[in-house]
C-alpha positions in Angstrom: 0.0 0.0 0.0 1.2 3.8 -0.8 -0.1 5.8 1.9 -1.2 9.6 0.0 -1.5 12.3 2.6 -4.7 14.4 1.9 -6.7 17.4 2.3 -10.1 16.4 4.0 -12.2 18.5 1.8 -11.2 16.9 -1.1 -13.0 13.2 0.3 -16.2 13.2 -1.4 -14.6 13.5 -5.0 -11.8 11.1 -4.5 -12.4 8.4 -1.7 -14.7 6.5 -4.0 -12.4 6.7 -6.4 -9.2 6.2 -5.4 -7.2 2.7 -6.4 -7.2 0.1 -4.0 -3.4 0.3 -3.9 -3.3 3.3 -2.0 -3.9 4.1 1.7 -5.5 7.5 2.0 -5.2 9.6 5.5 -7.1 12.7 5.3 -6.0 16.1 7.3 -8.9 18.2 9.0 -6.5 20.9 10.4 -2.5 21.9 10.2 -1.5 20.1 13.5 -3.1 16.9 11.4 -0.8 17.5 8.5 2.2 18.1 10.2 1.3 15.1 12.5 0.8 13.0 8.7 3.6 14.5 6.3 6.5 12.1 7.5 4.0 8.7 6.3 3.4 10.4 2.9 4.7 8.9 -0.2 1.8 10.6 -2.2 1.1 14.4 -0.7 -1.6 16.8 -1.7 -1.1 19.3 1.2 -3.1 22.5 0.0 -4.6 24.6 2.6 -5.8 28.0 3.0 -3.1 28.2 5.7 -0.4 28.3 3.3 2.6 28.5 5.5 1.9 25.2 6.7 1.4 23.7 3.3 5.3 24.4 2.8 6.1 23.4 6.6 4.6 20.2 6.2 6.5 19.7 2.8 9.5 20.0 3.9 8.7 17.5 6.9 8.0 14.8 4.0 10.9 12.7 4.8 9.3 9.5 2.7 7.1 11.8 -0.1 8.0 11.0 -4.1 5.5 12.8 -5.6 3.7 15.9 -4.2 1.1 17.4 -5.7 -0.4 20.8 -5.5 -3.5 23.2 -7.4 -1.2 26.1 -7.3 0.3 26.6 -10.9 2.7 29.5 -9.6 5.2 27.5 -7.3 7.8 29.7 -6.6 7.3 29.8 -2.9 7.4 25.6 -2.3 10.8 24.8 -1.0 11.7 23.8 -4.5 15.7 22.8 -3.8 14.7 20.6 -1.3 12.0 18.5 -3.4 14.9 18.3 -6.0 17.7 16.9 -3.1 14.8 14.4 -2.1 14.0 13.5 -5.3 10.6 14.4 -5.3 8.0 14.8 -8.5 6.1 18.1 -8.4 2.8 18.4 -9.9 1.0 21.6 -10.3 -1.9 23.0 -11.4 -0.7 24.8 -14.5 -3.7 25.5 -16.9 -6.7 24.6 -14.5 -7.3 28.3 -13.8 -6.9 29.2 -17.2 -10.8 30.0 -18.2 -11.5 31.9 -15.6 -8.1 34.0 -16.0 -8.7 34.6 -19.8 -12.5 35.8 -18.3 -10.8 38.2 -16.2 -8.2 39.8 -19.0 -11.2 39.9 -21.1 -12.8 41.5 -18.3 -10.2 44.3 -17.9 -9.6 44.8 -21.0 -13.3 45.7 -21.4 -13.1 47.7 -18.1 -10.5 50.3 -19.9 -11.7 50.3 -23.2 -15.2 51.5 -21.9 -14.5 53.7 -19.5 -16.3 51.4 -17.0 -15.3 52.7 -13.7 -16.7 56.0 -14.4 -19.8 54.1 -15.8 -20.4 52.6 -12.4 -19.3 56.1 -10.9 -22.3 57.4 -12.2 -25.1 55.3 -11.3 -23.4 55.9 -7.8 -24.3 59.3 -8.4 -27.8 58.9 -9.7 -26.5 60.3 -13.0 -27.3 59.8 -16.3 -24.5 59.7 -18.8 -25.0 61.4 -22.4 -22.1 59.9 -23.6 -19.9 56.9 -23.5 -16.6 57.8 -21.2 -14.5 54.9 -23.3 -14.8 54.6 -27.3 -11.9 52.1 -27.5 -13.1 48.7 -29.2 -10.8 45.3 -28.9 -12.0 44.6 -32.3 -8.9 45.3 -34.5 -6.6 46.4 -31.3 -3.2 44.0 -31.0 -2.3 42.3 -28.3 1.1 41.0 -27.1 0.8 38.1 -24.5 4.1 37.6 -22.7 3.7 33.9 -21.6 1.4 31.6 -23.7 1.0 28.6 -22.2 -1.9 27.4 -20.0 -3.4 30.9 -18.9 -2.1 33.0 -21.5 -2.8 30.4 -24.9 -6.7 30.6 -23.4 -6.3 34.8 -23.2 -5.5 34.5 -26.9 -8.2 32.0 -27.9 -10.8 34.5 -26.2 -9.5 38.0 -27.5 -9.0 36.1 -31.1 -13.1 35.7 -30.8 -13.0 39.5 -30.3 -10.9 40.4 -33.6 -8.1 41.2 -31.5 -4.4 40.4 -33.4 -2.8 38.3 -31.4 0.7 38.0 -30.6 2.3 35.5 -28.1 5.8 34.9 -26.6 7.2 31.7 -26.2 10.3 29.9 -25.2 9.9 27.4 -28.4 9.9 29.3 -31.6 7.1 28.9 -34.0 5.5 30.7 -36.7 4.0 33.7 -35.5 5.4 33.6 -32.3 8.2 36.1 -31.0 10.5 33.9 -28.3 12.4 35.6 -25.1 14.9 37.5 -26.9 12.2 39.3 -29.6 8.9 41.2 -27.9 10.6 44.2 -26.5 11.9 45.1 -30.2 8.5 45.1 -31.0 6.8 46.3 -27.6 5.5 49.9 -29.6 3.3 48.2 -32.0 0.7 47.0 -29.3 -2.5 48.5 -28.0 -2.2 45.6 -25.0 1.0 44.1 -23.0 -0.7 40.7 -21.1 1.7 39.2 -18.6 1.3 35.7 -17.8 4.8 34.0 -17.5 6.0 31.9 -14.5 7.6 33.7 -11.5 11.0 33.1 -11.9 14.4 35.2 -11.8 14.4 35.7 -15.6 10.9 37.5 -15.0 11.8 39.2 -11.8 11.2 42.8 -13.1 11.0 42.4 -17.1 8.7 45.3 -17.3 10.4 48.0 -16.1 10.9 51.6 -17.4 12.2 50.7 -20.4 9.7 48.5 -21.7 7.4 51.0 -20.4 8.8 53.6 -22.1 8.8 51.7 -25.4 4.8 51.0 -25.3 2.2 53.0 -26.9 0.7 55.9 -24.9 -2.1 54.7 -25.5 -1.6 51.1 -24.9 -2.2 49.6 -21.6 -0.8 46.8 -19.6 -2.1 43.7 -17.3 -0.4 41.5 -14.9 -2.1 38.2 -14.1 1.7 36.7 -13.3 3.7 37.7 -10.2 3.5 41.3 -9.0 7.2 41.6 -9.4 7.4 40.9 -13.0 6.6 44.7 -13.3 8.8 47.2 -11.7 6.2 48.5 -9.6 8.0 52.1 -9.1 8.4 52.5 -12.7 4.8 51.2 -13.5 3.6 54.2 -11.2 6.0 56.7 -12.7 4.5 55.8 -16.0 0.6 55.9 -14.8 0.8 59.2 -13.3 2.9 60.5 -16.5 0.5 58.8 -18.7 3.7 57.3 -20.8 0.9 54.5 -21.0 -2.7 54.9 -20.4 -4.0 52.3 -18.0 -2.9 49.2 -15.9 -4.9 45.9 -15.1 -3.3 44.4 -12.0 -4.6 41.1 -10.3 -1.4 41.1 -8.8 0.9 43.6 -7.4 3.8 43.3 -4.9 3.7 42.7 -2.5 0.1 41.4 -1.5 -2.1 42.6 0.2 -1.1 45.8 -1.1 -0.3 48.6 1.7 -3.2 50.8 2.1 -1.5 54.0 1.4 0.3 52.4 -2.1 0.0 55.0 -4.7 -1.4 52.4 -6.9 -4.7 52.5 -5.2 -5.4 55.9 -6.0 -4.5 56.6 -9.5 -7.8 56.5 -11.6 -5.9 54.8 -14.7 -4.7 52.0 -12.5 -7.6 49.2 -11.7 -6.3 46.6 -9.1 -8.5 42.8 -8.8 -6.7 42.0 -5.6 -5.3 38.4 -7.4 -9.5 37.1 -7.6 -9.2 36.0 -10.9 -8.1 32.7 -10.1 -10.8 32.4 -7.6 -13.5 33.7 -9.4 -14.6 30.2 -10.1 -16.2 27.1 -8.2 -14.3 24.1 -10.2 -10.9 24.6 -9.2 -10.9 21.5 -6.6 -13.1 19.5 -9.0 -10.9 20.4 -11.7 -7.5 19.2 -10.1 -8.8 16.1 -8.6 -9.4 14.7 -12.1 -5.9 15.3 -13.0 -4.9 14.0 -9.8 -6.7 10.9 -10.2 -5.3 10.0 -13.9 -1.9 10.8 -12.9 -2.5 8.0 -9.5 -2.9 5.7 -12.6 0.4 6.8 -14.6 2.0 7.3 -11.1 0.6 3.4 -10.4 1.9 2.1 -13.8 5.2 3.9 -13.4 4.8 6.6 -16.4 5.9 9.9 -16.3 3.1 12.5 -14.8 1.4 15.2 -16.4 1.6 18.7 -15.1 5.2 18.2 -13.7 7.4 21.4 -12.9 10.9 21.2 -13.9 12.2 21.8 -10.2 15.1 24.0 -11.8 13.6 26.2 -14.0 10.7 26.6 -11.4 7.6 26.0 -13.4 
């Protein structure tokens, strides 16, 4: 029997079906999954407490493969899983409708003027005139990161007639890689960042790149707050050297009360909800989980694994 450590909640979708090879013990509350991590060969330790997801991690003396919802994983102890010899499975893509919903959503938000639409009926007042003109139909978009999260973002804004352009590590036609999108960072109405958190992206928009883009053009984060030179982004807003920004995340989080961000009308902040602005997220992983206890049962490689050096 493999004994698989797991979070209580997710019982009524997986008990029935789990294989009879493996030994589930289910954790109610932190004290239960630190009490549980050193049996686990199979872990699944997300909680809403999410310090003590990583403690009990790193307690996992007997774990080989843990598995988590998360697709950012930049804050699991990711050296360690690689000394032990751990697989780590994520859940890179499984948030991607509801993201692309949300970049759709800003997108819309700016081009219409929407905030001073809601404004408005705050006021009791009746507008005579639209506030934003802009239509995605015929804008371009550049989308820094296609894979999961950002290939669905181009899928949905491609329905809109919006030219889509994504950036890739693996070249292919159409697509600029690493090296090629700041070249071209002026000929877009939309900068979309969805890359991994990582040291390469550790501040890759920064006044330069914002300098490069459109004054008109506009900018959204649904990566790491600090992908974007945060400084430099507010420099930029309140020069209007761009003309809006769509943050679901900032750095760090929560944001600080008195953060400038929060006060500049051309800057609209969704407090990282995107990803829970669904109800499927456990349903969805559980499935994945599930078909890769079969692989991980007939010894085949996983699906979903992060490359423990590169970090995603």
């Amino acid at each position: 029997m493999t004994v698989a450590v797991l979070n209580a909640m997710l019982r009524p979708m997986l008990e029935h079906r789990l294989p009879d090879w493996v030994e589930p013990r289910w954790f109610t509350s932190r004290e239960e999954l630190y009490d549980l991590a050193g049996v686990a060969e199979i872990g699944w330790f997300d909680t809403y407490d999410i310090p003590a997801t990583y403690e009990a991690t790193r307690r996992a003396g007997k774990l080989k493969w843990l598995n988590t919802l998360a697709a950012g994983v930049d804050p699991f102890p990711l050296d360690l899983l690689r000394e032990k010899g751990v697989t780590l499975t994520n859940g890179a893509g499984l948030n991607a409708i509801t993201i692309a919903e949300y970049a759709v959503m800003g997108m819309l938000t700016i081009a219409k003027g929407w905030r001073e639409v809601v404004r408005a009926q705050e006021r009791h007042e009746w507008l005579s005139d639209a506030p934003g003109k802009a239509e995605l139909c015929g804008s371009k978009a550049l989308i820094i990161g296609a894979g999961g999260i950002g290939s669905r973002i181009g899928v949905l804004l491609r329905g809109f007639g919006v030219e889509v352009t994504e950036v890739r590590r693996k070249p292919a036609p159409g697509v600029l890689t690493p090296d090629a999108w700041r070249a071209r960072l002026g000929e877009f109405d939309w900068v979309i960042i969805a890359v991994p958190s990582t040291p390469d992206t550790d501040k890759m928009i920064g006044a330069a790149e914002l300098a490069a883009m459109k004054s008109t053009a506009a900018v959204l984060n649904f990566a790491r707050g600090a992908v974007i030179d945060q400084e430099a982004l507010i420099a930029a807003l309140n020069e209007l050297q761009i003309a809006a920004a769509f943050l679901d995340v900032t750095d760090p989080e929560p944001l600080p009360p008195d953060n400038p961000l929060w006060s500049l009308d051309n800057c609209h902040i969704s407090m990282h909800l995107s990803g829970r602005s669904q109800t499927q997220l456990f349903a969805r992983n559980a499935e994945r989980f599930l078909a890769n206890l079969e692989r991980f049962g007939r010894g085949e490689e996983l699906e979903s694994v992060v490359d423990l050096a590169l970090g995603y």
